[in-house]
KOLZAGU-9587 format. One record per residue (C-alpha): x, y negated, z negated. Coordinates in Angstrom, 1 decimal. Example, Ala and Ser with C-alpha at 12.3 -4.5 7.8 and 13.67 -1.06 7.14 Angstrom:
<rs>
+--------+--------+--------+
!   east !  north !     up !
+--------+--------+--------+
!   12.3 !    4.5 !   -7.8 !
!   13.7 !    1.1 !   -7.1 !
+--------+--------+--------+
</rs>
This chain:
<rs>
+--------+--------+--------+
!   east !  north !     up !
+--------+--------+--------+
!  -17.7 !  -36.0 !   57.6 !
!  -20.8 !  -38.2 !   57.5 !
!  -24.3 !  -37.6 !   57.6 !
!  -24.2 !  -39.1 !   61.2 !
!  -21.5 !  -36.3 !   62.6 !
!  -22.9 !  -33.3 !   60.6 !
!  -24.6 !  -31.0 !   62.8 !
!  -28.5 !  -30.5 !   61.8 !
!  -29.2 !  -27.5 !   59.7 !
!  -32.5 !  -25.1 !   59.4 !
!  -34.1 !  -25.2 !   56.6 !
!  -32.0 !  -22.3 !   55.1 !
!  -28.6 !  -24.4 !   55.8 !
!  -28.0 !  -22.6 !   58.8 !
!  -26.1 !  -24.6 !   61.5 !
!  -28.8 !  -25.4 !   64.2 !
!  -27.7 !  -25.1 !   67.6 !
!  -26.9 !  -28.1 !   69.6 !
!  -29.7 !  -29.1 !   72.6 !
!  -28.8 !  -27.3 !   75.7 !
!  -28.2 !  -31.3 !   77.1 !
!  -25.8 !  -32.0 !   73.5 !
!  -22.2 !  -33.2 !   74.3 !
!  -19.1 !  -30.7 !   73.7 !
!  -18.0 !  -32.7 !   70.8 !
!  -21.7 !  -31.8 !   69.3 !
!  -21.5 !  -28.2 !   69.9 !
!  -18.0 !  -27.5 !   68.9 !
!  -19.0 !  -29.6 !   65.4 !
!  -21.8 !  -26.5 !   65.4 !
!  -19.8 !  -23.9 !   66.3 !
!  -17.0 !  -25.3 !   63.3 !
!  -19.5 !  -25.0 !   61.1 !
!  -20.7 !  -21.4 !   62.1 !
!  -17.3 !  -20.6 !   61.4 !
!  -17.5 !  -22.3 !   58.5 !
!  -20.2 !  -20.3 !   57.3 !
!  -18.6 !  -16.7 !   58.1 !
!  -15.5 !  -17.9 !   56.6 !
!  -17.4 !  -18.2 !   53.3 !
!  -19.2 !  -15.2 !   54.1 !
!  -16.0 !  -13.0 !   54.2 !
!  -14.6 !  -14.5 !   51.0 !
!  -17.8 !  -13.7 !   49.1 !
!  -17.3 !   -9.9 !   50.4 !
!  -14.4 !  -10.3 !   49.5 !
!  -14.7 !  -11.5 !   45.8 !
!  -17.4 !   -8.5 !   45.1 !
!  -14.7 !   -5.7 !   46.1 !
!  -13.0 !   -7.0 !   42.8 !
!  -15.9 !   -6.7 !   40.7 !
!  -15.7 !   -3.3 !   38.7 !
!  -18.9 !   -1.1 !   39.4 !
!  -20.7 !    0.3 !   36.6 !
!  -22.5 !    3.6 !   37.4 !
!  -25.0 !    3.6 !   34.4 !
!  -26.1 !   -0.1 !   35.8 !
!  -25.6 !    0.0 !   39.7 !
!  -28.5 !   -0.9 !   41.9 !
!  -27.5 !    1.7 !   44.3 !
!  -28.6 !    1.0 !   47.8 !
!  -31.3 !   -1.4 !   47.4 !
!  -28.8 !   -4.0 !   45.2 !
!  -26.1 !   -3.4 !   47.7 !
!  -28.7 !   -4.9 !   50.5 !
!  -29.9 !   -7.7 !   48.2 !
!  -25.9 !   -8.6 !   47.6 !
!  -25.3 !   -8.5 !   51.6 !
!  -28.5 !  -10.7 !   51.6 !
!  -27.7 !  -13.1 !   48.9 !
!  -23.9 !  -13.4 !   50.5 !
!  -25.0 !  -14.2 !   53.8 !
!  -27.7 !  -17.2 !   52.1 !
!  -25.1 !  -18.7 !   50.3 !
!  -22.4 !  -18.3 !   53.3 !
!  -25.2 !  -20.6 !   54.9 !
!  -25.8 !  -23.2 !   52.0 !
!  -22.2 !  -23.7 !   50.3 !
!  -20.4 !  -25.1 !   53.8 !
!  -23.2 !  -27.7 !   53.5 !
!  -22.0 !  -28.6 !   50.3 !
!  -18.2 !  -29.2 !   51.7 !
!  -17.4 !  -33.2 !   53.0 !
!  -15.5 !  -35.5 !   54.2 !
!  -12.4 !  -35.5 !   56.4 !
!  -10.5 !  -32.7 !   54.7 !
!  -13.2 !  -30.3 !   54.6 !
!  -12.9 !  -27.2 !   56.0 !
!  -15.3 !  -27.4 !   59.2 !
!  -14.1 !  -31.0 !   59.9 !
!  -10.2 !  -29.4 !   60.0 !
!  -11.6 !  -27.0 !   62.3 !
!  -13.2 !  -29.3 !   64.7 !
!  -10.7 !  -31.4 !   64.7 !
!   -8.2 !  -28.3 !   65.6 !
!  -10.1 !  -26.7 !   68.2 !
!  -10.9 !  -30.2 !   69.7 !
!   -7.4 !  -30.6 !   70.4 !
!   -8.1 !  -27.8 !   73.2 !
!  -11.3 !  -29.4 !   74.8 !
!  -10.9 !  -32.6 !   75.8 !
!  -14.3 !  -33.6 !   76.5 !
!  -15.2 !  -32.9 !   72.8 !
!  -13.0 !  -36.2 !   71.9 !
!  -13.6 !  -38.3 !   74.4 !
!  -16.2 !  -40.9 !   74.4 !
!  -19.3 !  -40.6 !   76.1 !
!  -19.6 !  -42.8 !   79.2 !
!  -23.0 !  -44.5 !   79.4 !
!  -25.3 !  -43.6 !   81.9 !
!  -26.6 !  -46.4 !   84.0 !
!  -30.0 !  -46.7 !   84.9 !
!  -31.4 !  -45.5 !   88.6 !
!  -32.7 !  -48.2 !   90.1 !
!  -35.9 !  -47.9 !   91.9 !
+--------+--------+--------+
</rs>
């Protein structure tokens, strides 16, 4: 996925959302992302369940908020790092666009109103 189809991003990597007047095909690419994003989110959770606990050097409560806070960062920042055609949000735009036609289809140009 180029630069020119990526979606902008916030500052933290997070998916901005598409102008209320952006195209479908915009917005889906936003909303693939997002998905993206929680995607990775869920596999970091997922990864720390494996990681053994140890009692003598647990945070407690306040590490167990800084890892939900770190996980949810990097769910924002690695999808950014993932391009081209075979990346994941791309495969998901490209699957979901199969179900909303206007996302694929060009944009007609709009002719000027005459005075």
């Amino acid at each position: 996925m180029s630069a020119v189809n990526r979606p902008a991003a916030h500052a933290l990597g997070r998916a901005a959302r598409p102008a209320a007047n952006a195209s479908p095909g915009e917005k889906l690419r936003g909303s693939a992302q997002q998905l993206q994003g929680v995607f990775v989110e869920q596999l970091f959770k997922a990864m720390r369940t494996t990681v053994p606990e140890d009692g003598t050097f647990s945070g407690g409560q306040g590490e167990e908020l800084f890892r939900g806070m770190m996980d949810q960062h990097l769910s924002e920042l690695v999808p950014n790092q993932w391009h081209g055609q075979h990346s994941l949000g791309e495969t998901l735009y490209r699957q979901l666009a199969r179900n909303v036609p206007a996302a694929t289809a060009p944009q007609a140009p709009t002719a000027p109103e005459k005075p």
